[in-house]
N, C-alpha and C positions, 0 to 999 in steps of 0.2 A: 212465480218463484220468489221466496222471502229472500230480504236484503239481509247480510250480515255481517258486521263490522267483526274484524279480525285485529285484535289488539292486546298488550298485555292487563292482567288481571288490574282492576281499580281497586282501591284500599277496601269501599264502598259495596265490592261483589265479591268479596273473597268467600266467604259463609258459603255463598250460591255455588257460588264454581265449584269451592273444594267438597261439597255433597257429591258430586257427578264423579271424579273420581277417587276420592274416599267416602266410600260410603258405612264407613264406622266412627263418621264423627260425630260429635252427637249430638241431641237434638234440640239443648236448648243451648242460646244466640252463646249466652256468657258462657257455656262450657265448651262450645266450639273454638269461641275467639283464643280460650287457652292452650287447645289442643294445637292451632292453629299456630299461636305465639311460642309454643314450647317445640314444636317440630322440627328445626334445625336442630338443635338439641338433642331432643330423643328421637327420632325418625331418620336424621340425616337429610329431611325434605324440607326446603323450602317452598310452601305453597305458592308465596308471592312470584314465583318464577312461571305460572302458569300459562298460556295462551288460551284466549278465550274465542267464543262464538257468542256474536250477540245479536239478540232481534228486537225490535218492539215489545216484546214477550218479555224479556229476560237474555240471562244465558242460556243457549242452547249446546253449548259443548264445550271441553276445555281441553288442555294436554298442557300436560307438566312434564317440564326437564329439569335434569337434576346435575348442578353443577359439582363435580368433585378435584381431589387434591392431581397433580399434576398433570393441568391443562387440558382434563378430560371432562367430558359431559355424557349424560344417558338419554333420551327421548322418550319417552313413554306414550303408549296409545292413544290417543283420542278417544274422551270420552264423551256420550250424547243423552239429553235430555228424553224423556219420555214423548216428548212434542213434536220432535226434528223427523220431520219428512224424509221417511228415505231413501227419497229421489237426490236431497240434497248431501245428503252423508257422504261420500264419497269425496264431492267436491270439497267441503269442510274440510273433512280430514286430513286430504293433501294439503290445501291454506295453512290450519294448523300445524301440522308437522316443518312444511319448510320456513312459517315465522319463526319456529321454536331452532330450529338449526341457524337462521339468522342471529337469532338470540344469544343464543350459546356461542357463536363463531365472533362477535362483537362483544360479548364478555373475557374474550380469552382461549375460548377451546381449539383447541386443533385434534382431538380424538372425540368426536362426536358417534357415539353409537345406540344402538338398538338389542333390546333382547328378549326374544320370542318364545313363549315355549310350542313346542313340536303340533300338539295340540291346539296352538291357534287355531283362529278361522283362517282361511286362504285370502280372504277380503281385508284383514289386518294385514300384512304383507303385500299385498298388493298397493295398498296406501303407503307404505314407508318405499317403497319401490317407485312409485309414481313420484314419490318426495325429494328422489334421487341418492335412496338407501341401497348400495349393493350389499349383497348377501358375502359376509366374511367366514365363519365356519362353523361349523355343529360341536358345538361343546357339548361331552359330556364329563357329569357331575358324579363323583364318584366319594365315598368315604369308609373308614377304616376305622377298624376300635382300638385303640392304643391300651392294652390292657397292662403291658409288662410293667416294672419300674423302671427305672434312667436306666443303672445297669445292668439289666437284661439284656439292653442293645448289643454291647462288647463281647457277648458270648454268642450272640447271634452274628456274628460278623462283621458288625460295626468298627472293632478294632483291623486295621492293617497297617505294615510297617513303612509304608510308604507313603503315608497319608495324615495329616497335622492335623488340627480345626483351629481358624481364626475367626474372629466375631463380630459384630457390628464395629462395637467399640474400639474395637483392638486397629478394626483397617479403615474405619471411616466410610463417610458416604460416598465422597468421591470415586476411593478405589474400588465399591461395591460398583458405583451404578458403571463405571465405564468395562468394567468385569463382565455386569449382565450384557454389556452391547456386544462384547465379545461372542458372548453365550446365543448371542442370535445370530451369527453368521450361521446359513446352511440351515438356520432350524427348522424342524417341521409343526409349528405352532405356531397357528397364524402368522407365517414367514410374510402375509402381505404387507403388515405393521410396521417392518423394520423400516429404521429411518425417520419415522412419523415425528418424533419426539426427541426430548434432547436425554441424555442420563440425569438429570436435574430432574427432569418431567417424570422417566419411570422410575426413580427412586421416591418422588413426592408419591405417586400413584400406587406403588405398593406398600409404603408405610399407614399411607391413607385407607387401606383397604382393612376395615376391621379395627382392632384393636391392636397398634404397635408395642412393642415388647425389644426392646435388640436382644435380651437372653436365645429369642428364634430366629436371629439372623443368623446362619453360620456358613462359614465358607470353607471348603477344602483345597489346600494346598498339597498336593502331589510334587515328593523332590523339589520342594523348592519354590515351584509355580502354585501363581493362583490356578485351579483347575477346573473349579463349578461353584456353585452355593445350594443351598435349602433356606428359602424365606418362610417362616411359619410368622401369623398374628392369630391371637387372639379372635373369635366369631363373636361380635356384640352381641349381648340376651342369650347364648346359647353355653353350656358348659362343652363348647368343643375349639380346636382349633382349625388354620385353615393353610394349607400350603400355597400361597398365594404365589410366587414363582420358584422353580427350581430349573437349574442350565447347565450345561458342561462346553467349555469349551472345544471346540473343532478337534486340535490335536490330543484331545485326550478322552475321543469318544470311543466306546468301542474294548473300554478297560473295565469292567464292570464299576464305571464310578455312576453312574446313576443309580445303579440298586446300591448303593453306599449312602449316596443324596438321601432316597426316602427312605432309611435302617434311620439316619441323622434327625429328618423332620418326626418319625414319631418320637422317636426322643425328643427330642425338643417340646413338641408335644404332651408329653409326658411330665419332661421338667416343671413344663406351664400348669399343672396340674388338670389336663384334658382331658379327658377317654375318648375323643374321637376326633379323628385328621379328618379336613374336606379337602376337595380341590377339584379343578377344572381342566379340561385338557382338550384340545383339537383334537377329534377323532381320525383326523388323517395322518397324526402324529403314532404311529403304531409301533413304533420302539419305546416309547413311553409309556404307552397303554401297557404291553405287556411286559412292563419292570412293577408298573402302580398293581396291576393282578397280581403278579407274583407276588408282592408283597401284602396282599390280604386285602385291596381295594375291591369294593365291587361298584356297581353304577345304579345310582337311585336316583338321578333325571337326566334330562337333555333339553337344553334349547338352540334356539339359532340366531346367530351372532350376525348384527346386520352395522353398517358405517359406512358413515358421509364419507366419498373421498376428496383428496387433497384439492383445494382451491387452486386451476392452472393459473 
């Protein structure tokens, strides 16, 4: 059996490692080291955050985690040299994956996750499982084409007499994030999350997602109350935008304010100069699913949502 030292990346092996799992970088030393140096940047990846596999040989594997805005982190697969025996993969990958959770959990994270698509191998999943990855929920991906203008929305129903729009600006982040926590009691989205984080954490985490904008924060006031929001940002590289959360408070479920919420996000959408809304949903969340249909969503992927739980 080959010996392997399990370690973060050296300044010295970065080239090597970040081949294995990027493998569109390219292929001479000086144009790598740029892509390399430019990657938080334009990627959003730091490759120096890697976990390596190493043998007398070289690197035999790597796994990169990606640290982001409010106290969350991503883990990404393990990736393996052409060389690596594989008898010993298995074992790797698990090593790998729970230094990279040490990793992240000593930098700060406390929402450490995984994201699968459906089509994995069964053997990828079985290593973030062995890592001490439970399975959180089957996202699907669904997007819309925002053809109208802003005011199109108000004749499609956007307008009613009961209901204001206040805006990032206008209420702040504080009143937004303790809003959303509201917005999670009872919910059926990822309801296992509540609590994880502070409103500080998921308001850093969904401005962080994308390109923030507060023209797409908007929040609806019903008589008075705050009563839900629609977060839309900007999708980096893409001419689309992304509904990155929307919520309605408890007592005011059940009034048709969530098809109100997404009439809100493609306009906003629309304002941003967009033609196309994305977003993500809990498939077990099935009063959402069928407000995002009705409103012209259809589903163009699915993954599976996988996270470290809370440290007893």
């Amino acid at each position: 059996m080959t010996n392997y030292a399990i370690r973060r990346v050296a300044d010295g092996e970065l080239i090597e490692a970040t081949r294995l799992c990027f493998p569109a970088l390219p292929r001479w030393s000086w144009q790598a080291r740029q892509v390399i140096a430019s990657a938080p940047e334009q990627l959003g990846v730091d490759f120096r955050r890697q976990m390596v596999a190493r043998s007398a040989d070289g690197i035999a594997a790597s796994c990169l985690s990606v640290l982001m805005a409010g106290r969350a982190a991503t883990v990404l697969a393990p990736c393996f040299g052409r060389n690596v025996d594989p008898a010993d993969q298995d074992r790797l990958a698990v090593q790998l994956l729970q230094r990279s959770v040490d990793e992240c959990r000593n930098e700060g994270a406390v929402l450490i996750q995984a994201l699968l698509d459906r089509s994995t191998e069964c053997r990828e999943r079985q290593w973030f499982e062995a890592a001490g990855f439970r399975h959180l929920a089957t996202l699907l991906y669904m997007e819309c084409n925002v053809q109208q203008s802003p005011g199109d929305a108000e004749a499609g129903g956007q307008a009613r007499a009961d209901v204001q729009w206040s805006s990032y600006q206008a209420d702040g982040e504080e009143s937004i994030g303790r809003l959303i926590e509201r917005t999670y009691v009872g919910t059926l989205d990822c309801p296992e999350l509540e609590g994880r984080r502070t409103w500080r954490d998921v308001v850093d985490s969904h401005k962080g997602s994308g390109q923030f904008d507060p023209q797409g924060w908007q929040i609806a006031i019903c008589n008075g109350e705050r009563a839900g929001l629609a977060l839309v940002n900007r999708v980096a590289g893409r001419e689309a935008c992304e509904l990155v959360y929307m919520g309605v408070v408890p007592e005011f479920r059940g009034r048709g304010l969530g098809r109100l919420l997404v009439e809100r996000a493609k306009r906003s959408a629309a304002e941003l100069g967009c033609g196309l809304l994305t977003l993500a949903v809990d498939e077990r969340n099935e009063p959402a699913l069928r407000v995002y249909q009705e409103a012209g969503f259809r589903r163009v992927g699915l993954r599976e949502a996988f996270c470290v739980p809370d440290v007893q």
